[in-house]
N, C-alpha and C positions, 0 to 999 in steps of 0.2 A: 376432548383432547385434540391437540391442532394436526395435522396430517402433513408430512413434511411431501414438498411435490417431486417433481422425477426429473429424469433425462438429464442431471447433470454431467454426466457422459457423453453426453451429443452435443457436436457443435453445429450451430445453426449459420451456414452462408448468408453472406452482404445480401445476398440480393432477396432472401426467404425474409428477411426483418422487414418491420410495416413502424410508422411512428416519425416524427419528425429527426433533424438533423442536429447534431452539434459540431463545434469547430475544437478539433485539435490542434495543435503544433507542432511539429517535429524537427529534430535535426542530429543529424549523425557526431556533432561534434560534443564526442565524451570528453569535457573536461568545467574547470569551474565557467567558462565563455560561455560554454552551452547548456548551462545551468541560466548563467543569466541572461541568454538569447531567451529562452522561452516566457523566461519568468516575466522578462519585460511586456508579452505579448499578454496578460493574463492578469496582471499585479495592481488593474486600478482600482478593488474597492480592498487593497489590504493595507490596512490602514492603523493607527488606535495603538496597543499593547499588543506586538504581533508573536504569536508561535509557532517553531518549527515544529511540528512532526516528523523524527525520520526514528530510522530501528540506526542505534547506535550498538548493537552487537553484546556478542558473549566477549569475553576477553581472546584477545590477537584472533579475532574472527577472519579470515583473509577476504571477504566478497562484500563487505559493506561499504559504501558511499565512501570514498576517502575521507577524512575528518579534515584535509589539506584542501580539499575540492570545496569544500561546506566553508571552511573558514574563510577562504574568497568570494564566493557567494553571497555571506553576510555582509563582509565588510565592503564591498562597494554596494550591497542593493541594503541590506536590512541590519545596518551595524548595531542597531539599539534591541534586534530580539534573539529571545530567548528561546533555546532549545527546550523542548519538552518530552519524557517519556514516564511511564509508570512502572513500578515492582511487577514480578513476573508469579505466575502460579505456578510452576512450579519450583523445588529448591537449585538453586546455578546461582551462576557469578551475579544476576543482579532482581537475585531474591526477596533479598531486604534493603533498605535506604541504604544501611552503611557497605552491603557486597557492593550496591550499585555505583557509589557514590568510586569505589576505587575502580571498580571495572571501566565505568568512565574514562577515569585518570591513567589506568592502562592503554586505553584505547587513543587517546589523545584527545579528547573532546573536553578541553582543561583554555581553548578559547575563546568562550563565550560562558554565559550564566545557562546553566542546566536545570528544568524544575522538574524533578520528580513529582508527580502531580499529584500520584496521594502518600506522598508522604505524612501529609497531618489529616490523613483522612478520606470519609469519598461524600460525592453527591450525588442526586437521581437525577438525570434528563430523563424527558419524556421521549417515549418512543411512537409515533404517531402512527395509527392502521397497522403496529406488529401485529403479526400472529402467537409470538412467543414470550415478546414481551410488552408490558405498558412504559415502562422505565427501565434505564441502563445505569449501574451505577459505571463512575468513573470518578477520576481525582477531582478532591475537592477543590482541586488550585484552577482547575477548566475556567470556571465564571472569569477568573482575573483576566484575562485577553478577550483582546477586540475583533482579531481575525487570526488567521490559522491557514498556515503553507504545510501541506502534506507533501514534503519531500522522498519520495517511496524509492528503496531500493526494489525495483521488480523482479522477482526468484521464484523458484515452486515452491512450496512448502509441504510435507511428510504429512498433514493431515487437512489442508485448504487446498492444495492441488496446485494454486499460485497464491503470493502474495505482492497483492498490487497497492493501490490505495484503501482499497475498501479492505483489505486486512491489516493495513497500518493505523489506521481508525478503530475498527473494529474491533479487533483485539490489542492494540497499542495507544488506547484511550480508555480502555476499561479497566480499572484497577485488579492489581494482583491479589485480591484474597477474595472480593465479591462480584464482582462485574465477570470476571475470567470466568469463576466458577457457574457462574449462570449459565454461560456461552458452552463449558466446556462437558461441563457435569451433570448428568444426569440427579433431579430430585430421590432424594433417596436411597442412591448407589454412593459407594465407594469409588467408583472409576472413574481416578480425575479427565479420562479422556474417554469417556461412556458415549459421546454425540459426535457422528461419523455422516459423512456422505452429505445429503442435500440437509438435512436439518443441521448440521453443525453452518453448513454457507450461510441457512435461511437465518440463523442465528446472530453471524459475525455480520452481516448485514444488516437487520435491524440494529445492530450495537453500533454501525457506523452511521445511518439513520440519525441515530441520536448525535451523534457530533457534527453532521453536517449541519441539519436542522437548525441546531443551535446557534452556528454562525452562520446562515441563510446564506449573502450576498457576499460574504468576506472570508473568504477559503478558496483556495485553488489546489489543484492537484499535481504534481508532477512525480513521473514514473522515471527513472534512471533505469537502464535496459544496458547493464555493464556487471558482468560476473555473474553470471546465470544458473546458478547450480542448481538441480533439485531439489535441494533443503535451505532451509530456513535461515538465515543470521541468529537466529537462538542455537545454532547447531554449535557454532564457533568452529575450531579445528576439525570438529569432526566433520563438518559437512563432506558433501559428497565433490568432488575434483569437477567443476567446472567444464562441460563440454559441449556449450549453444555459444553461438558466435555472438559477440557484443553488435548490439544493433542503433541504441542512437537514444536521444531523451524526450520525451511526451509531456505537453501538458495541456490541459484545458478546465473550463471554471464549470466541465459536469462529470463527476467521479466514476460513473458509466463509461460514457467515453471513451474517459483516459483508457482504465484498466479494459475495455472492450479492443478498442484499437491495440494498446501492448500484444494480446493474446492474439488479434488476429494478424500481426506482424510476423510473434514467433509460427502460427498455423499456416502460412506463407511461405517458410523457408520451403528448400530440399530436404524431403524425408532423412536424409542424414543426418542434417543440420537439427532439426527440428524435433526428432525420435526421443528424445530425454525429459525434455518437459512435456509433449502432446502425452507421451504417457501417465506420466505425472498429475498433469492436470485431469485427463480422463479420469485412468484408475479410480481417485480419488471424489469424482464427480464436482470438480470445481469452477466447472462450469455455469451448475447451479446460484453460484456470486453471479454472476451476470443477470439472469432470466429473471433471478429473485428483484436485486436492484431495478431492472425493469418494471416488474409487479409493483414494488414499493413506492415507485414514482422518483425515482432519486436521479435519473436522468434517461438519454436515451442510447439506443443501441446504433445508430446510425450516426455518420459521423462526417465533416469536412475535413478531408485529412492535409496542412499547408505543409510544404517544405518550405522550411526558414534557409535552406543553404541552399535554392535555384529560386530567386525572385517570387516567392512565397505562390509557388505552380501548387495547385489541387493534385494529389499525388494520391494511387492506392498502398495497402498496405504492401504489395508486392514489389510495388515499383521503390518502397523506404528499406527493404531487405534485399534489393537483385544484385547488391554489390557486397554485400557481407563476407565476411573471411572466416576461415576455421577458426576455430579460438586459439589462442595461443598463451599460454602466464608469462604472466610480466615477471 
């Protein structure tokens, strides 16, 4: 049986990491602009039959990616693709094709073509060097695209710790009835939430493994780092009141990176600032997404961090949060 590894509780300093470099993006400008500043830095092999990745939410969810901000987005950079996300494991608004299909429509995401990917079904990517798994199922509609934009709203989440790219993949590509249950469930057990702490990370990580893999060269990542609550956009109204200060949008073409950089922006602030998700994440050992993704080869922990809004200056993650503000709802 496979041995799930440790310390996903500890965060490991810039300067303790060993391995080469990648190039991230940055820029404080939360709006569709700053969606396509980055995207423009990152966007040349997406190309072909393209799809978005994002979490489009539980119904009137208040923390996810505005559907106003997405729909500008598209229509000056990607007017011809298609949003994609899969049925959920557990029973909520977008349970089955036809919840999902109105919780959508609720939510406003009624301007572009939406594909429930496994709606007519799933299929197996292979899982290369997992530990947990050889294959992932996910919707059968995956094969139809040629590349793939992982739009991430970046938040904690109640049982990942955070959820970054590598959880919008991970678990927001693997189909709701078999792929989730892989990820979530224990062989043998009734408890659809029986895998906790580093094996549930090591888990959601080879499941995004599979979807990177699969589009190699033609995926990029972008982290939205606006509405930060603890929990999840599966939470919808219930989530938890938003109180880390909005910090800016991320992207880069190594899904490491991205989501390493995010977290080491929020472990940067003032311990005020910062106290709601560092516990979040800890508690949870969701740090383990990182170290894992590392092991797995899926990119690297170290990072060139650009500011796109001062003459693209190499910037630390300190120097992208020294001007943050309390949060405040809009």
């Amino acid at each position: 049986m496979p041995v799930p590894g440790t310390n996903g509780d500890q965060y490991v300093p810039y300067d303790e990491r060993k391995g080469n470099e990648s190039v991230v993006y940055f820029t404080r400008d939360l709006s569709p602009e700053g969606i396509c500043k980055v995207y423009e830095k990152v966007c040349a092999n997406i190309k072909g039959k393209v799809a978005v990745k994002l979490h489009t939410g539980e119904q009137h969810g208040p923390n996810i990616i505005p559907p106003a901000w997405v729909k500008a987005f598209l229509d000056k950079e990607l007017p011809d693709a298609t949003i994609v996300e899969t049925n959920t494991f557990y029973a909520g608004d977008r349970y089955t094709t036809d919840l999902h299909r109105l919780t959508l429509s609720v939510n406003g995401w009624d301007f572009a073509p939406v594909d429930i990917m496994d709606e007519e079904g799933t299929t197996m990517l292979p899982v290369k060097d997992g530990k947990w798994f050889t294959e992932m199922s996910v919707g059968s509609h995956m094969p139809q695209y040629d590349s793939l934009v992982a739009l991430t709203h970046f938040k904690g989440h109640t049982m990942g710790g955070f959820g970054g790219s590598n959880k919008n993949l991970g678990i927001g590509c693997a189909d709701g009835r078999i792929g989730k249950k892989m990820i979530h469930q224990p062989e043998g057990s009734d408890n659809m939430w029986g895998i906790v702490e580093e094996e549930l990370m090591e888990r959601i990580s080879e499941s995004a493994k599979a979807t990177v893999d699969y589009f190699g060269k033609n995926i990029i990542f972008i982290n939205v780092m606006r509405n930060i609550s603890v929990s999840c956009d599966c939470e919808g109204v219930a989530a938890e009141p938003v109180v880390t200060p909005n910090i800016g949008i991320l992207a880069s073409l190594d899904i490491l990176a991205a989501d390493q950089a995010s977290v080491d922006m929020l472990f940067a602030m003032k311990d005020e600032d910062r106290k709601a998700m560092y516990e979040r994440i800890t508690t949870r050992h969701g740090l383990r997404q990182l170290s894992y993704m590392k092991e797995l080869g899926m990119g690297n922990d170290r990072y060139v961090l650009i500011d796109l809004d001062n003459d693209e200056k190499r910037i630390t993650p300190a120097d992208a949060v020294a001007d943050v503000v309390p949060f405040v709802a809009e």
